[in-house]
C-alpha positions in Angstrom: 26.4 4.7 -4.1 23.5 1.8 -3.7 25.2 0.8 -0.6 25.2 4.7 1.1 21.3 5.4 -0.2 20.6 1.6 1.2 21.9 2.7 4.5 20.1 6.0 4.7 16.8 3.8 3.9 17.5 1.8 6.5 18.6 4.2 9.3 15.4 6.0 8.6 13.0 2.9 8.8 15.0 2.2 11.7 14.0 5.3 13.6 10.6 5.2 12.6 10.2 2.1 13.8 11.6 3.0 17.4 9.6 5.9 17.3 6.7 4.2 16.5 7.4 1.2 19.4 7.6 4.2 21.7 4.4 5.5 21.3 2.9 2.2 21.3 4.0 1.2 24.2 3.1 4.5 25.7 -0.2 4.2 24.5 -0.4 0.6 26.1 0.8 2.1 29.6 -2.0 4.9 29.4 -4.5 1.8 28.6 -3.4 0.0 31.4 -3.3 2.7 34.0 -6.8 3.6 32.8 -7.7 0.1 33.2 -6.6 0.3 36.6 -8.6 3.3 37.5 -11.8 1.6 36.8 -10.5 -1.7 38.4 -10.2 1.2 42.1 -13.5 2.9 41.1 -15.6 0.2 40.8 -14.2 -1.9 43.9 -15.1 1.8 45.7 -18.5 2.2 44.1 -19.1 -1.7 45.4 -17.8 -0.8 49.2 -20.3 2.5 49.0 -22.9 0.2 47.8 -23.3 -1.5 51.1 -23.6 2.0 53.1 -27.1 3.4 54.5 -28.2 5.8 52.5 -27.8 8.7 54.6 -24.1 7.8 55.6 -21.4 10.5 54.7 -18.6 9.2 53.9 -15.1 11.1 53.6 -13.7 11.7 49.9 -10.3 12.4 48.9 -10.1 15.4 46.8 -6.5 16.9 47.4 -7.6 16.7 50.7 -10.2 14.5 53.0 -13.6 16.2 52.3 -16.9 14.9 54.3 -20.0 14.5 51.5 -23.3 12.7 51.4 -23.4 8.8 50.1 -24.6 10.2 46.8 -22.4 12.6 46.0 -19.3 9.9 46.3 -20.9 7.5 44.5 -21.6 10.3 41.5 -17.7 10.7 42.0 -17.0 7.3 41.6 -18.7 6.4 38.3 -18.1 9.5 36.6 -14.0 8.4 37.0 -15.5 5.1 35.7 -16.9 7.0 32.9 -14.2 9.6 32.0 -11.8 6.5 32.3 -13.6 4.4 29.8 -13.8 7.6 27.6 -10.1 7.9 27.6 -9.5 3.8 26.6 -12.0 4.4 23.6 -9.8 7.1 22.9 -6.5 5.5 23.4 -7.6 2.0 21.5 -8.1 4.9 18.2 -4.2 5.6 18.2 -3.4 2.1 19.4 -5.0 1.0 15.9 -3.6 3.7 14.1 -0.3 2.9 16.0 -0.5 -0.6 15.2 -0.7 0.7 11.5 2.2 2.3 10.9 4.6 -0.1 12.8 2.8 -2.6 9.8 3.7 -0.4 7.4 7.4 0.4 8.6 7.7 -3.6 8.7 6.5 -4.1 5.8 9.4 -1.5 4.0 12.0 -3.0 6.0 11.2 -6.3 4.0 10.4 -4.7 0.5 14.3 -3.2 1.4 15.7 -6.1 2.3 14.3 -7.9 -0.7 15.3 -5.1 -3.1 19.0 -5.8 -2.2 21.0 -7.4 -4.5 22.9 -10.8 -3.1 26.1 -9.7 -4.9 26.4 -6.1 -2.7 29.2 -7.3 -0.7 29.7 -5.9 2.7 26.1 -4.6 3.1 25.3 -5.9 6.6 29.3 -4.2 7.5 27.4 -1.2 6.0 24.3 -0.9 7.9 25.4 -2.3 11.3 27.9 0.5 10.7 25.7 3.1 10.7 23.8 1.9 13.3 26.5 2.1 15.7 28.0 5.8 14.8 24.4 6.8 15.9 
């Protein structure tokens, strides 16, 4: 009876967890491509820097579209801005994330410590549930 409610614990905290590592790491991946972004936009913004002012220069919008100096550069650091809005944004959940795969690890060890040494067979138990999922 300890044994079966054990196991259901356990497969629970189980898919938490993965659930959790899932969204962590998509979290991470948003982050990163964010980070990436900024890393094009601001190597862009430095090659527009060196232009005359009255240069037009050819943007890619969908399609190659032919604007003034300014109105690229305005292009460029408002993707530097909406990019860094979205990483402030992301680093909230990554926190809160970060949190509850804590939390989950620490009720994996309050479970682990809550079973008895003389439950024979336990491991058998929860490996076997683990594998009929």
């Amino acid at each position: 009876m300890a044994t079966e409610a054990t196991r259901e614990a356990f497969v629970e905290l189980q898919g938490r967890l993965l659930e959790t590592d899932g969204k962590l790491k998509q979290v991470v991946g948003q982050e990163q491509a964010c980070q990436v972004d900024i890393f094009t936009a601001k190597t862009t913004l430095d090659e527009l820097q060196e232009l005359p002012a009255e240069t037009n220069v050819y943007q890619s919008i969908g399609e190659f579209v032919l604007q003034p100096l300014g109105d690229a550069k305005a292009w460029e650091e408002g993707k530097i801005k909406e990019a860094e809005a979205t990483i402030a944004s992301l680093q909230g959940s990554k926190k809160y994330l970060e949190k509850q795969m804590r939390e989950v690890q620490s009720n994996f060890k309050e479970l682990m410590e809550q079973l008895p040494a003389s439950i024979p067979g336990i491991t058998q138990a929860i490996n076997g549930s683990a594998s009929s999922t």
